[in-house]
MIBADO-458757 format. One line per field, with one value per atom (N, C-alpha, C): residue number from 0; residue in three letters; chain; atom name; x, y, z. Coordinates in steps of 0.001 Angstrom, whole numbers. Each point is the difference from the previous one (the first is absolute). Last residue first. Layout:
<pts>
vexza = c(NUM, ...)
gupa = c(ALA, ...)
margu = c(A, ...)
kekol = c(CA, ...)
u = c(X, ...)
v = c(Y, ...)
w = c(Z, ...)
</pts>
This chain:
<pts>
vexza = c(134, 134, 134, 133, 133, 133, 132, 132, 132, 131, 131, 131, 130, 130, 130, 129, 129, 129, 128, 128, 128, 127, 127, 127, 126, 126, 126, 125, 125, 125, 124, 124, 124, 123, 123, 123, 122, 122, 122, 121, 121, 121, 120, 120, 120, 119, 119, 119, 118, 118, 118, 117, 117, 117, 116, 116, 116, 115, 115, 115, 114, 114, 114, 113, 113, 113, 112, 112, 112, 111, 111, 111, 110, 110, 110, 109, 109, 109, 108, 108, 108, 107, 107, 107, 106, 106, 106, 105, 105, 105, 104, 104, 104, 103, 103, 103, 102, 102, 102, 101, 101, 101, 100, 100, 100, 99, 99, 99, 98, 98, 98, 97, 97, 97, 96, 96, 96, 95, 95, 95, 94, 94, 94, 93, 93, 93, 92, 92, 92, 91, 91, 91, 90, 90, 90, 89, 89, 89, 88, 88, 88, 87, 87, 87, 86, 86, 86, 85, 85, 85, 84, 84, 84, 83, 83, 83, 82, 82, 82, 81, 81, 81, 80, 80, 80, 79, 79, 79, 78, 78, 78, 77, 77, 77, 76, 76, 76, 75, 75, 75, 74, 74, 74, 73, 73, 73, 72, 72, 72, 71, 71, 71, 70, 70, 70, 69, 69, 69, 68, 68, 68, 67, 67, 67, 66, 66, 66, 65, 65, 65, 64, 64, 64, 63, 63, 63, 62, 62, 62, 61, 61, 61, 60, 60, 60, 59, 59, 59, 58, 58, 58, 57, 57, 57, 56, 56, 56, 55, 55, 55, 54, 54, 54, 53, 53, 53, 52, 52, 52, 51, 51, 51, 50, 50, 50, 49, 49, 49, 48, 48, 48, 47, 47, 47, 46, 46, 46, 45, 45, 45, 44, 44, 44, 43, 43, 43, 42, 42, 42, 41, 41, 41, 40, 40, 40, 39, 39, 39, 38, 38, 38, 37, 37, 37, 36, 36, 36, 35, 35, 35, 34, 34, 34, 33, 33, 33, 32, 32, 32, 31, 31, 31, 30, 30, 30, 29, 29, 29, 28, 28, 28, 27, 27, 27, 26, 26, 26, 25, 25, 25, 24, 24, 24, 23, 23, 23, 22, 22, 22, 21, 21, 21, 20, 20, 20, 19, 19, 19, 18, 18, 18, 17, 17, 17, 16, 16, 16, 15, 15, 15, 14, 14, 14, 13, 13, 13, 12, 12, 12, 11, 11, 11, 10, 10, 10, 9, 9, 9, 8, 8, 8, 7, 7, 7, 6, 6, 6, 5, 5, 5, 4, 4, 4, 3, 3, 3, 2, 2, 2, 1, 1, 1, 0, 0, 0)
gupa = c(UNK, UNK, UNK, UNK, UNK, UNK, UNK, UNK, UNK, UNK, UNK, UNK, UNK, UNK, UNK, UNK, UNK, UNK, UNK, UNK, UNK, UNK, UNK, UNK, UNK, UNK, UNK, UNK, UNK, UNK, UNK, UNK, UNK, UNK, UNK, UNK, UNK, UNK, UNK, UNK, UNK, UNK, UNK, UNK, UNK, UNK, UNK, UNK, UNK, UNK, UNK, UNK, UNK, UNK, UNK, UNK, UNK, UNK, UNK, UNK, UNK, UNK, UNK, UNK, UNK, UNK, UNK, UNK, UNK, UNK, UNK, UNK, UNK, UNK, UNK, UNK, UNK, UNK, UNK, UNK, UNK, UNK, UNK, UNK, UNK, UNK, UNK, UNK, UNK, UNK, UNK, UNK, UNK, UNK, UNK, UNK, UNK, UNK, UNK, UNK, UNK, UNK, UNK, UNK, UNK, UNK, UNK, UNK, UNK, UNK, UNK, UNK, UNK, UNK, UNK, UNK, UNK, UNK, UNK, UNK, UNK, UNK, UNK, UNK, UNK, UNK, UNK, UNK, UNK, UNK, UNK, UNK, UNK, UNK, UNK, UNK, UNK, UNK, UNK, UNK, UNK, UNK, UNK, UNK, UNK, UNK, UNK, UNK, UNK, UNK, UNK, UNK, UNK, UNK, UNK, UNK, UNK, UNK, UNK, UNK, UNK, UNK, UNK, UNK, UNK, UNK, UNK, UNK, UNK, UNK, UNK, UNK, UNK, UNK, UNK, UNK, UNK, UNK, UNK, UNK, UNK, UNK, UNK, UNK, UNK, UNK, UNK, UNK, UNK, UNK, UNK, UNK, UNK, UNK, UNK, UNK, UNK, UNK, UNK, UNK, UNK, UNK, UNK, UNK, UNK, UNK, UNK, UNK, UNK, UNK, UNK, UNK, UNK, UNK, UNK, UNK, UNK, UNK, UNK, UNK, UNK, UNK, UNK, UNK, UNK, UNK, UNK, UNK, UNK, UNK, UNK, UNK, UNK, UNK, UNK, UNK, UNK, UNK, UNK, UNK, UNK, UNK, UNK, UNK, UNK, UNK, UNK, UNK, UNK, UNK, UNK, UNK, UNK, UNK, UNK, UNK, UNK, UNK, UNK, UNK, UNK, UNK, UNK, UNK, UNK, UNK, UNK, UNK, UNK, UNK, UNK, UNK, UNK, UNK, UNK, UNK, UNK, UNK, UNK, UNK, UNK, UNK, UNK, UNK, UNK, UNK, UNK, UNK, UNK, UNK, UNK, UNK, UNK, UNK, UNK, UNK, UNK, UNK, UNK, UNK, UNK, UNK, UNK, UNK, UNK, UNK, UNK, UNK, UNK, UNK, UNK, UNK, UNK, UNK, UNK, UNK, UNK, UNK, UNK, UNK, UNK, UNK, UNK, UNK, UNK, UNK, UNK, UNK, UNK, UNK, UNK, UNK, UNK, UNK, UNK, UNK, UNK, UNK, UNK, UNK, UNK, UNK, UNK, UNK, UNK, UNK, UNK, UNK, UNK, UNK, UNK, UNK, UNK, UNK, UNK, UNK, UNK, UNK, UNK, UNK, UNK, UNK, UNK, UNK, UNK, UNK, UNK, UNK, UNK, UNK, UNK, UNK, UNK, UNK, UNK, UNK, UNK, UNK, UNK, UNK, UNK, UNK, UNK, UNK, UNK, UNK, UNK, UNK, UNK, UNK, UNK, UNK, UNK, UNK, UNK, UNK, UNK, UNK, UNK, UNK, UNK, UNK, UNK, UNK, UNK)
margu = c(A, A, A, A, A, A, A, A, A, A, A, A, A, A, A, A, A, A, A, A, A, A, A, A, A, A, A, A, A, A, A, A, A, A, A, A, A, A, A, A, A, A, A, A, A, A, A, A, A, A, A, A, A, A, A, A, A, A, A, A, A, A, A, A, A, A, A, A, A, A, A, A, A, A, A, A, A, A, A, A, A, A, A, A, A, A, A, A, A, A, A, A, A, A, A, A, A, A, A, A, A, A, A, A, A, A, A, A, A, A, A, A, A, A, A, A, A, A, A, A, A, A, A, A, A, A, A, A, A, A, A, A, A, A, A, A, A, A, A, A, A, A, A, A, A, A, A, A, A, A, A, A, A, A, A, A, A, A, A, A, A, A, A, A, A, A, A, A, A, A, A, A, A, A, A, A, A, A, A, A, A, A, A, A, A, A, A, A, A, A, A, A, A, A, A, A, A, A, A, A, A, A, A, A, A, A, A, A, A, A, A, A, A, A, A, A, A, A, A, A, A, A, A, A, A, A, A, A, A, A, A, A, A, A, A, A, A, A, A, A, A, A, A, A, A, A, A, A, A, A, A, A, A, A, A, A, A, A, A, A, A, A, A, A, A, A, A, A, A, A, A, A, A, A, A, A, A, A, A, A, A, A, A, A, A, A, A, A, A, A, A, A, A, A, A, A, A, A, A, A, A, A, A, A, A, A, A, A, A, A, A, A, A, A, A, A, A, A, A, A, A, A, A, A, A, A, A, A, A, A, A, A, A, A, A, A, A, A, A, A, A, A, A, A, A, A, A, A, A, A, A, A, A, A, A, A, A, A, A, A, A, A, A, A, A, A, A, A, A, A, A, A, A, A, A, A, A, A, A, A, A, A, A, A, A, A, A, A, A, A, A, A, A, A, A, A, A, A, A, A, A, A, A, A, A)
kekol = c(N, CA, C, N, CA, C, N, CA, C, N, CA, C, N, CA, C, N, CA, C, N, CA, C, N, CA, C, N, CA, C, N, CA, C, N, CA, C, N, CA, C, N, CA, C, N, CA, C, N, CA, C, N, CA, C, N, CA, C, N, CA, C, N, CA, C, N, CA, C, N, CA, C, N, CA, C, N, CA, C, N, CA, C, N, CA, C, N, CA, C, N, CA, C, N, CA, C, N, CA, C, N, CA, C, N, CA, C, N, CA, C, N, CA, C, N, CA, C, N, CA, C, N, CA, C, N, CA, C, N, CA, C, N, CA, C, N, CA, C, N, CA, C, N, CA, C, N, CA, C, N, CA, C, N, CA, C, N, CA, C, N, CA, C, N, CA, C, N, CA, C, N, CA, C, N, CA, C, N, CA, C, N, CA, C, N, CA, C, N, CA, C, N, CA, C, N, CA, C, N, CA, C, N, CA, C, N, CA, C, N, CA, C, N, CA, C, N, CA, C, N, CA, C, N, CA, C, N, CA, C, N, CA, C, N, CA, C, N, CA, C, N, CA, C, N, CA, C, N, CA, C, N, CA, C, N, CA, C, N, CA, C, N, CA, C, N, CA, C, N, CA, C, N, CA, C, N, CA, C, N, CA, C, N, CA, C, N, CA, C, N, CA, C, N, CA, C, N, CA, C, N, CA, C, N, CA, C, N, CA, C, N, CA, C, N, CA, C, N, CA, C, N, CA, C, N, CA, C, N, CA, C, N, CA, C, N, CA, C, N, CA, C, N, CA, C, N, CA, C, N, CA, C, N, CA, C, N, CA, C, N, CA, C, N, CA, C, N, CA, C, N, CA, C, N, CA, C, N, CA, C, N, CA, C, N, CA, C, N, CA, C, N, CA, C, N, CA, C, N, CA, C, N, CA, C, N, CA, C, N, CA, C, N, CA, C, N, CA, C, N, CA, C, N, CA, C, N, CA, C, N, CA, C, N, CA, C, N, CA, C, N, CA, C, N, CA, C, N, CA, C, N, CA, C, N, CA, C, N, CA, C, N, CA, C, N, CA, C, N, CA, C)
u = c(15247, 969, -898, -1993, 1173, 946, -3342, -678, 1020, 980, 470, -803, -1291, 515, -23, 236, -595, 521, 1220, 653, -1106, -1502, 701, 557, -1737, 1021, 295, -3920, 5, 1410, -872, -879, 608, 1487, 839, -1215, -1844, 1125, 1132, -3994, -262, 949, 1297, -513, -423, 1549, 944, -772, -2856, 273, 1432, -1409, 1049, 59, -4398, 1698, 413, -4766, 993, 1857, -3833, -168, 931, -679, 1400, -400, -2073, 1014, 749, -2759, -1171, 1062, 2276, -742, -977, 4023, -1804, -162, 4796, -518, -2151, 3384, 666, -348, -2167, 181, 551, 701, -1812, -162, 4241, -269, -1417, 1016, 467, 113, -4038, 1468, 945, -5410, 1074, 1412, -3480, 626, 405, -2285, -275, 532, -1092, 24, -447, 2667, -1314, -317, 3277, -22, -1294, 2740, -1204, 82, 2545, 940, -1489, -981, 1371, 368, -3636, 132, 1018, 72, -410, -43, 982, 1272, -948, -2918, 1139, 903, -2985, -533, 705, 1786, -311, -339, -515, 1393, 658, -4700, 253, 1654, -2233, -816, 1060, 1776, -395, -391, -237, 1006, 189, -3874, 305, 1085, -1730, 983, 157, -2786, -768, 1154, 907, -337, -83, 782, 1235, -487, -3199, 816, 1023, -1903, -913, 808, 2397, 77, -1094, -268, 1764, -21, -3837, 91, 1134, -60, -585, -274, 2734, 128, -888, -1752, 1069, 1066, -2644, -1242, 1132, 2416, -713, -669, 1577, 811, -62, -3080, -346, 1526, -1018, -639, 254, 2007, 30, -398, -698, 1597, 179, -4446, 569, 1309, -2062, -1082, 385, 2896, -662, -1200, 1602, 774, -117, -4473, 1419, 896, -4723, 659, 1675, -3470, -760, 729, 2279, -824, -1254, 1970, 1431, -1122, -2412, 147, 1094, -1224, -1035, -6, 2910, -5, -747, -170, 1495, -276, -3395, -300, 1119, 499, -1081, 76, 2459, 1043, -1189, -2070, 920, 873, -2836, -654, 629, 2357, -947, -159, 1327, 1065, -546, -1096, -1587, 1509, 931, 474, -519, -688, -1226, 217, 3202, -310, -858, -258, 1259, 179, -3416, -234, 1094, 391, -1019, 135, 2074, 901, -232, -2907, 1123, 1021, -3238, -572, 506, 1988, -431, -806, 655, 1238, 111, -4178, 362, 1731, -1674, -750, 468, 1981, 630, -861, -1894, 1776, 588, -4870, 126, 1618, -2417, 1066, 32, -3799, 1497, 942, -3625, 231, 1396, -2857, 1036, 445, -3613, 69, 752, 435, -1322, -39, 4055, -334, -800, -104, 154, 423, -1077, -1206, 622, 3425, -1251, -1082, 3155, 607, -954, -1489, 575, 248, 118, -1315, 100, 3916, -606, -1587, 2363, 488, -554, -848, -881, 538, 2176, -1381, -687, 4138, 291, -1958, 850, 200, -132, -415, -1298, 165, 3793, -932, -1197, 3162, 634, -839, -880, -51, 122, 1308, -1240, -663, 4432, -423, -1506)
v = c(-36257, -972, -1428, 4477, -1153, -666, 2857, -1052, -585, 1862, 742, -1379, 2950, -2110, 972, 3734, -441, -1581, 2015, -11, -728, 2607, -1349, 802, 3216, 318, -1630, 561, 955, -115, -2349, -574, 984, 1611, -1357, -307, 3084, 310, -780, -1062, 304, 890, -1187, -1040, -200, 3915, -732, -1282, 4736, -909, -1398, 3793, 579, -1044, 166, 330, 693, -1696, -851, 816, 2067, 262, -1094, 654, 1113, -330, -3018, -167, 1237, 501, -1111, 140, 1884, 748, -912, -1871, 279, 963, -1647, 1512, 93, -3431, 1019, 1454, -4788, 877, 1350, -2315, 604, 536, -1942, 1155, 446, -3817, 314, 1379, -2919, -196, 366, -1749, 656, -88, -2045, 270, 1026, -2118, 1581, 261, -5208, 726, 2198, -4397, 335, 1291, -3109, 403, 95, 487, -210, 183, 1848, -927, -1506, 4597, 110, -963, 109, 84, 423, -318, -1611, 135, 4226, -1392, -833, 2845, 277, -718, -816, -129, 367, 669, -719, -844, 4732, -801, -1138, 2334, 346, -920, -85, -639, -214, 3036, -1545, -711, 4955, -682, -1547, 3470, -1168, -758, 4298, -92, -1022, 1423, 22, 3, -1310, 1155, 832, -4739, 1490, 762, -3343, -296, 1574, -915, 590, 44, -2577, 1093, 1227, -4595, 507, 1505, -2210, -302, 720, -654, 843, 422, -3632, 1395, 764, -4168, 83, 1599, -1674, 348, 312, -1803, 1313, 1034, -4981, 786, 1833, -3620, 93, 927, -1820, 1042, 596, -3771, 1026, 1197, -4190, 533, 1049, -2001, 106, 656, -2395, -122, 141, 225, -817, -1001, 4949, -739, -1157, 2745, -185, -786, 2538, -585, -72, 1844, -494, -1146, 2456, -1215, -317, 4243, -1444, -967, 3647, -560, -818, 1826, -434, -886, 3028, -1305, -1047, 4587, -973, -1300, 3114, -512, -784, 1952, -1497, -458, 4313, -1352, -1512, 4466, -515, -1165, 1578, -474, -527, 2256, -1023, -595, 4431, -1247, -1332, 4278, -523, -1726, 4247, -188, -816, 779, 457, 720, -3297, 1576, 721, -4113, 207, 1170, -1991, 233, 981, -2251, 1143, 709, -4152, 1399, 944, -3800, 391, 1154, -1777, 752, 464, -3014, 997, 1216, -4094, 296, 1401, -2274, 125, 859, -2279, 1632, 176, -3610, 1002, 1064, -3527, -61, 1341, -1431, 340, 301, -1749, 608, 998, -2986, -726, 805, 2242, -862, -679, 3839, -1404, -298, 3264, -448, -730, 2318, -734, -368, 2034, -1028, -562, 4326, -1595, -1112, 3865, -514, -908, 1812, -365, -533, 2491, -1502, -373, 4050, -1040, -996, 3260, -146, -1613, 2068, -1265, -37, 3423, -1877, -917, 4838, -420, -2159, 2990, -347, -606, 1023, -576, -694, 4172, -1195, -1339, 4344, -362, -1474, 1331, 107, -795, 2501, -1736, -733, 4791, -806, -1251, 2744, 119, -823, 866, -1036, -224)
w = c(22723, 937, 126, -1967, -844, 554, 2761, -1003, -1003, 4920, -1340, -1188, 5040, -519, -1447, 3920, -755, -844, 4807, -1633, -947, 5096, -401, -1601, 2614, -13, -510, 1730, -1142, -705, 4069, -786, -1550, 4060, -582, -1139, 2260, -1059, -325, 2771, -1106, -933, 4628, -677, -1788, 3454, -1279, -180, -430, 1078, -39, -2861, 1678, 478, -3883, 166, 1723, -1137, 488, -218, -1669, 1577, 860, -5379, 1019, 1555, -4054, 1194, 710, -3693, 1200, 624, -3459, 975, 1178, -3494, -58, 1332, -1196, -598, 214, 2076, 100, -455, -791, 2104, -341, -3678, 21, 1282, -1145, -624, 112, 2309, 540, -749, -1627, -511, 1149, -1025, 1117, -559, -4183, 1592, 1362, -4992, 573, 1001, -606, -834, 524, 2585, -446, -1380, 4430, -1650, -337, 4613, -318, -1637, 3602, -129, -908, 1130, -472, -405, 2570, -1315, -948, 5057, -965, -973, 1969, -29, -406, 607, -951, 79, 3712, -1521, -1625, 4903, -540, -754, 682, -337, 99, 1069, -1123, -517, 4480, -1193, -879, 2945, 642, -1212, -179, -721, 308, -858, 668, -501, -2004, 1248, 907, -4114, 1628, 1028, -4087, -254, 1563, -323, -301, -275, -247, 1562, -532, -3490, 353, 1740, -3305, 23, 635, 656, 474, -197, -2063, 1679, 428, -4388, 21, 1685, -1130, -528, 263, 283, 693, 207, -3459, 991, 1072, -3766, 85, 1348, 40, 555, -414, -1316, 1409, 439, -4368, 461, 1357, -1553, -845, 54, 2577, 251, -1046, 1829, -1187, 429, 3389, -1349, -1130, 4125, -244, -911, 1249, -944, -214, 803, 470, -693, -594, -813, 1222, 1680, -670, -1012, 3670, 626, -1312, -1269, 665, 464, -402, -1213, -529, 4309, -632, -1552, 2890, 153, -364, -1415, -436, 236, 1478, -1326, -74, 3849, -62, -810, 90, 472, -380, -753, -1061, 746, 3177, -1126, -988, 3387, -98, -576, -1064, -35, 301, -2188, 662, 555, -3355, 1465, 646, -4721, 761, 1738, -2701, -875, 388, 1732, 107, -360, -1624, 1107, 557, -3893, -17, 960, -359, -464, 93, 805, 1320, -312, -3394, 835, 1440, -3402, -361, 990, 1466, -513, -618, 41, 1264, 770, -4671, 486, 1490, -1736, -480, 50, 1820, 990, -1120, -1307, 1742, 298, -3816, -456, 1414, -514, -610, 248, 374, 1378, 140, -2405, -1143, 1799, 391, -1511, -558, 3891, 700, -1251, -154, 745, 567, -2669, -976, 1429, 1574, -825, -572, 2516, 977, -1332, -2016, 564, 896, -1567, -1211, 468, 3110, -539, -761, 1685, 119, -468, -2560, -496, 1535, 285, -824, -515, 3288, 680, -1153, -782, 587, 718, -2459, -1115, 848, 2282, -370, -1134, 1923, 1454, -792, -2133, 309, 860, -859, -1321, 917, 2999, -52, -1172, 475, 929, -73)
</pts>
C-alpha cells in the first residue's frame, strides 16, 4: 500500500504539471487525474476532477469521447461506494456505443465495481444478455 501510495502521489505530480502545460488536453488530464486521486482515496476531489472533465467535453460535443469520460465518472462513483451516482451512469452506458465499452461481463468481473455488488439494481445491470454482434 505503501508503494501504491508513493506511485499514485508521483503520477498526480505529473498530471497536475502537465495540466498547467497542455490546457487543450484539460478533459483527459483531468480524467486522468480523477483516477489518481481516487487511488489516493482523496474522493472529493477525484469526484470534481470527473466532473470536471464530463462538463469539458459532453455528449453534446462529442458523443465519442464523452461516454469514456463518462466511465471513468461511474467508475470512480463505485469505488467510493456511491451507489446513487454510480448506477445510473452504468445503465446509460450500457445502452451507449462507444469505443472500449461497459459490457454487463465487465460489471461482473472489474473490481471498481465490488462496492456496488448486492445491490439488485446493479445486478440486474450485470446479469443483462450480452447483444450478439452476428445478429
Amino acid at each position: 500500500m505503501a508503494d501504491a501510495k508513493i506511485n499514485y502521489s508521483r503520477a498526480r505530480d505529473e498530471f497536475e504539471a502537465t495540466l498547467k502545460e497542455q490546457p487543450a488536453e484539460a478533459a483527459w488530464i483531468s480524467a486522468y487525474l480523477a483516477e489518481t486521486y481516487a487511488g489516493l482515496g482523496e474522493r472529493e476531489r477525484s469526484l470534481s476532477l470527473a466532473n470536471r472533465a464530463v462538463s469539458l467535453i459532453p455528449y453534446s460535443k462529442d458523443a465519442t469521447v464523452s461516454p469514456r469520460l463518462e466511465e471513468i465518472r461511474a467508475r470512480i462513483a463505485a469505488r467510493f461506494g456511491l451507489i446513487d451516482p454510480a448506477i445510473p451512469l452504468l445503465d446509460r452506458l450500457l445502452k451507449t456505443p462507444y469505443y472500449g465499452p461497459i459490457t454487463p461481463a465487465l460489471l461482473r468481473l472489474d473490481p471498481d465495481f465490488d462496492p456496488l455488488r448486492g445491490d439488485p439494481r446493479f445486478e440486474k445491470l450485470a446479469s443483462q444478455t450480452e447483444p450478439n454482434p452476428s445478429k
